[in-house]
C-alpha positions in Angstrom: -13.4 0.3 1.1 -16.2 2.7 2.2 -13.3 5.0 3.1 -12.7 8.7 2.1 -9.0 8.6 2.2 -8.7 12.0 0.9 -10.9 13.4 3.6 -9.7 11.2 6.5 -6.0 12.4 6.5 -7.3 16.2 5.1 -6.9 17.9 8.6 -3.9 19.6 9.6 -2.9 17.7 12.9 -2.4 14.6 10.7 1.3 14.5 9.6 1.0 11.3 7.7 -1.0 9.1 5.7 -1.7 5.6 5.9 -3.4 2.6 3.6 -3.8 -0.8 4.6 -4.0 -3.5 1.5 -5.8 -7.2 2.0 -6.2 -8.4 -1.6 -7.8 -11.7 -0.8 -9.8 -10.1 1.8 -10.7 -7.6 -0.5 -11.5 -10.4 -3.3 -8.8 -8.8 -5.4 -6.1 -11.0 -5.0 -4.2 -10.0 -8.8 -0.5 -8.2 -8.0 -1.8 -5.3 -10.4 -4.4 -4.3 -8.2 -2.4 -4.1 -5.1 -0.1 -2.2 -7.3 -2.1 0.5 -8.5 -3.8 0.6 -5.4 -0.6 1.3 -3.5 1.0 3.6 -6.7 -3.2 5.7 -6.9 -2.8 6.3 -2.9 0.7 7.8 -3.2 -0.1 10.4 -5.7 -3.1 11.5 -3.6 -0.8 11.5 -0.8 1.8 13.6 -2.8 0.1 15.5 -4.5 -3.4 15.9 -2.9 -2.2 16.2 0.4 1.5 17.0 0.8 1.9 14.6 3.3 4.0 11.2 3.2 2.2 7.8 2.8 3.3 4.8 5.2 1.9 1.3 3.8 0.9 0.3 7.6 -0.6 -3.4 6.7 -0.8 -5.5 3.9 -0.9 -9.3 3.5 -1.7 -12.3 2.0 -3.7 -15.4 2.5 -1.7 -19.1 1.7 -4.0 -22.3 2.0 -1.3 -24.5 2.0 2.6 -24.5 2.0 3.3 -26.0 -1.1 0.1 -23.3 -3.2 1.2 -20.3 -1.0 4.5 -19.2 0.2 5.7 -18.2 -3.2 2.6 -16.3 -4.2 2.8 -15.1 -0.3 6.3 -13.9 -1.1 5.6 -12.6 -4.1 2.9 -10.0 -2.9 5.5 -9.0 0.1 8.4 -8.3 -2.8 6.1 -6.2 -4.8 5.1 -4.3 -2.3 8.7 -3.8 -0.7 10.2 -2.6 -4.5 7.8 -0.1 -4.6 8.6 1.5 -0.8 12.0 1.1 -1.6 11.5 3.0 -5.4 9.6 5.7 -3.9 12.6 6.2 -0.9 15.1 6.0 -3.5 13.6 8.8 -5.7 12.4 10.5 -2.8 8.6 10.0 -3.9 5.8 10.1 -1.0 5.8 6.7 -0.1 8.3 6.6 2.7 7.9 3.5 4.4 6.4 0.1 5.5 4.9 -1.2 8.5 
């Protein structure tokens, strides 16, 4: 993290905001992490900053086929329901990458 996000897409010339999410990376591999992370980023983004958030890079890590294409999916679905529940009540998180 060691990130200001806040202060990084501050300046005027920036017309969008960005987060990247790695939960395993990030040794927070739980879906309600990546959820609040995602939902605490587009209120900044809304409401701090007035400017649209993009969720340019996420993942997740599988060790094996049969462990981790489910729990794989299952981080890509959560994700994708809440782009597409923030496009549909036109909230601030517009899109994925």
């Amino acid at each position: 993290m060691g990130q200001d996000f806040k202060l990084n897409h501050m300046p005027k010339d920036i017309d969008f905001a960005t987060i990247h999410i790695w939960p395993d990376t990030w040794e927070r591999p739980e879906e309600s992490f990546q959820r609040s992370w995602i939902l605490t980023h587009m209120r900044e983004a809304e409401e701090e900053l007035g400017k649209p958030l993009v969720l340019e890079e996420f993942g997740k890590s599988i060790k094996s086929y049969e462990d981790g294409i489910e729990a794989r999916n299952q981080v890509y679905r959560s994700a994708h329901e809440l782009v597409e529940e923030s496009v549909r009540n036109n909230r601030g998180l517009k899109g994925s990458i």
